[in-house]
C-alpha positions, 0 to 999 in steps of 0.5 A, spaced: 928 940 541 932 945 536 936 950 540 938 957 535 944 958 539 945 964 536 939 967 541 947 966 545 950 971 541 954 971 532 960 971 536 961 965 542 968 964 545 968 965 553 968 960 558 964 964 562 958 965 557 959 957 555 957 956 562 951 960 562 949 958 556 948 951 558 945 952 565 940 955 560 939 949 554 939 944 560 934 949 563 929 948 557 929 940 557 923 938 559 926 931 558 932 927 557 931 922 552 929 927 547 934 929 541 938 936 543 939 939 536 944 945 536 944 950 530 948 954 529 946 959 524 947 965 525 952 965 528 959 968 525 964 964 530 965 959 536 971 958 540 974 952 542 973 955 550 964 956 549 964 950 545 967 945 549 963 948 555 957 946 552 958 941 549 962 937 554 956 938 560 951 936 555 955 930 552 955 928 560 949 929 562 945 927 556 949 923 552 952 923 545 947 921 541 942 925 544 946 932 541 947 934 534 951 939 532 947 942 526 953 947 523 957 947 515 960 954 519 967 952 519 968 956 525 964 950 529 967 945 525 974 947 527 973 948 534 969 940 535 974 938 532 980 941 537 975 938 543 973 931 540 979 931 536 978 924 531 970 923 534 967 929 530 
């Protein structure tokens, strides 16, 4: 399932709109085992604080092989890097 997380907004930075973006990509998983794909195009810049609410819960709840992070934007890039460090 790919999710355009640009539908969440061009500029992601708060916890709380983390929070509610997640309750909603895990809202539309009809199920668990399918590949979660995250694309950020279309979106100018995410914070470390929107990243690592989403990413966080749907690494616990899905696990990493289920989510892909499809972004060449240097602003995701640098923000999984601040919450994953050397997994990126």
């Amino acid at each position: 399932m790919k999710i355009e997380m640009k539908k969440f907004g061009r500029i992601l930075t708060s916890r709380t709109e983390g929070k509610e973006a997640v309750a909603v990509i895990l809202s539309y998983m009809a199920e668990k085992n399918e590949v979660l794909e995250l694309d950020f195009e279309g979106v100018v810049s995410v914070g470390p604080s929107w990243l690592d609410e989403v990413i966080t819960v749907l690494y616990e709840r899905l696990g990493r092989d289920k989510v892909m992070v499809n972004s060449n934007n240097p602003s995701v890039i640098e923000s999984m890097k601040i919450i994953l460090g050397d997994e990126v």
